[in-house]
TILUM-425184 format. One record per residue (C-alpha): z, y, x. Coordinates in steps of 0.02 Angstrom, whole numbers, plus 32768, in hexadecimal, padded with zeros to 4 digits. Layout:
REM TILUM-425184
ZYX ...
REM end
This chain:
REM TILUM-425184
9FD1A9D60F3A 9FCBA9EF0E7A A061A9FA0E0E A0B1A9670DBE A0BAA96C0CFC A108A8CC0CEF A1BCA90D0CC4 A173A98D0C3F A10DA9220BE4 A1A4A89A0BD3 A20BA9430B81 A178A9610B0D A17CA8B10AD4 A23DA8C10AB6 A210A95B0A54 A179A90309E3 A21AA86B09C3 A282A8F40984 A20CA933090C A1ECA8A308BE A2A3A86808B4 A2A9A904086C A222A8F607E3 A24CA86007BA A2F1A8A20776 A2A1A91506F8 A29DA8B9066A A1E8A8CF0610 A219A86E056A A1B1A7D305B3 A238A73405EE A239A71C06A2 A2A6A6B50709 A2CAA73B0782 A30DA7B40712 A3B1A751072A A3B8A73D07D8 A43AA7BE07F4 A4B6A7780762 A554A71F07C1 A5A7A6AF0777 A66BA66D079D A64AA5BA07C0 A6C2A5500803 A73DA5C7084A A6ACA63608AF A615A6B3086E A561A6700879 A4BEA68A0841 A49BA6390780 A3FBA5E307D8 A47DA5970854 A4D4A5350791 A44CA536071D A38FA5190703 A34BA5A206BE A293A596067D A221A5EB0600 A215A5B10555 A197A642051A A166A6F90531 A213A73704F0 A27BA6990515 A2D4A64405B3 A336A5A305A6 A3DCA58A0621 A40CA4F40636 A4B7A4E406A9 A4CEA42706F4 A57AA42D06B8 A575A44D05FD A625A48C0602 A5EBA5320648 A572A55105C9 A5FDA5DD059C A619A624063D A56DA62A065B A552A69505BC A5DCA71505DC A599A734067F A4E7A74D063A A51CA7C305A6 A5A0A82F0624 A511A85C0682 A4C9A8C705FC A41BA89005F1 A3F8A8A90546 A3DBA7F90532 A414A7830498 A465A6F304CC A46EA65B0452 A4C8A5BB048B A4AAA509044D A4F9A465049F A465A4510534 A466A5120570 A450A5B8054B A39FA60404EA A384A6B10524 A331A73504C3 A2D2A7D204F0 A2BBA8500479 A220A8B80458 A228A96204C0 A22BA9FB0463 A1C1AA9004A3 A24AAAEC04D9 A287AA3F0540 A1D1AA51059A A1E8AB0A05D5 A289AAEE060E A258AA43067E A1B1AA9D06A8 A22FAB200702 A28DAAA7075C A1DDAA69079B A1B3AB0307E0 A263AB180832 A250AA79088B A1A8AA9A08B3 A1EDAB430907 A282AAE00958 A1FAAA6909A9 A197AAF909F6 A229AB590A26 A26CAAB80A89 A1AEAAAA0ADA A1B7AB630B09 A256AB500B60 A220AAB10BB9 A172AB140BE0 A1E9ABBE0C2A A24FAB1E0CA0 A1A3AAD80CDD A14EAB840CFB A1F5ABB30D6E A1DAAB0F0DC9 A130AB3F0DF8 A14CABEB0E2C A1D6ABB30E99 A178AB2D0EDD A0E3ABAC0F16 A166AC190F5C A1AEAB850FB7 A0F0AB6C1007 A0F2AAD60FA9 A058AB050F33 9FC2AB870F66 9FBDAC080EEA 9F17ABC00EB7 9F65AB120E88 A007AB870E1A 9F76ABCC0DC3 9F26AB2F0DB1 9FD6AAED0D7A 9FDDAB6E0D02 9F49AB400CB1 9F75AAA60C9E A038AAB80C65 9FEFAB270BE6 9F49AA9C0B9F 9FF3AA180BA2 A04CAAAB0B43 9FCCAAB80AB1 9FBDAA020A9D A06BA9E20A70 A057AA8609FF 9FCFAA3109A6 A027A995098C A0B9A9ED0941 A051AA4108DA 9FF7A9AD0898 A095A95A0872 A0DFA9EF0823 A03BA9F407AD A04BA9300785 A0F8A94A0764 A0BCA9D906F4 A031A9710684 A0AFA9010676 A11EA96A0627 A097A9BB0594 A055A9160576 
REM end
């Protein structure tokens, strides 16, 4: 019987989600959709997501459009966006809102190329952890008789190739994330 990685792989996945929910908070100066999809806005008596009242698209490199189906919370929608503190002008008209991202200063790029490396330390610590859980299962299964120490070993090998994989995909993300930002 060989172990099951099922379980551990599904966690790794969770932890590649969170990275990239993560990244794509860090604003880069370039307009993306996403960069808004933790604003909340008060819309009809209850909190939601702006995507949930408005369509928000790309106009150009530096410029999204947000256009609420009800034009009477053009406002609402626009004191929501600039209480979140994203640095990001915010010009009304009668359709929507036109949002503006300003050019980053090279002091802006050290400080979000920190935060990338954070996260990217926050990912590996959670894949560590998840790695120390697994290893524990083993060893208790092989002292349980339930795995031949050959097949922990082989186990181990195995947790471990699974464990540098999801390194190297945070990595790779983290240096995306990181062109992104000097370009």
């Amino acid at each position: 019987m060989s172990y099951n990685f099922s379980v551990f792989k599904i966690k790794l996945g969770e932890v590649d989600e969170w990275l990239v929910r993560e990244y794509s908070n860090v604003r880069t100066g370039k307009a993306t959709p996403q960069i808004l999809d933790n604003v909340m806005v008060e819309s009809y008596g209850s909190k939601m997501p702006i995507k949930h009242v408005a369509a928000i698209s790309i106009e150009d490199a530096k410029t999204l459009r947000v256009s609420p189906w009800d034009k009477s919370q053009i406002g609402i929608i626009q004191k929501s966006i600039e209480q979140s503190n994203m640095g990001l002008s915010v010009s009304p008209d009668t359709d929507g809102l036109r949002l503006s991202f300003p050019a980053l200063t090279e002091e802006r790029r050290k400080m979000l190329m920190k935060i990338v490396s954070e996260k990217l330390e926050d990912g590996r610590i959670s894949i560590k952890k998840e790695r120390e859980k697994i290893w524990g299962d083993i060893q208790d299964k092989e002292k349980g008789g339930e795995l031949s120490e050959d097949e922990k070993f082989k186990a181990k090998d195995e947790l471990q190739k699974i464990v540098d994989d999801a390194n190297k995909k945070l990595e790779e993300m983290a240096d995306r994330k990181e062109k992104e930002i000097m370009n």
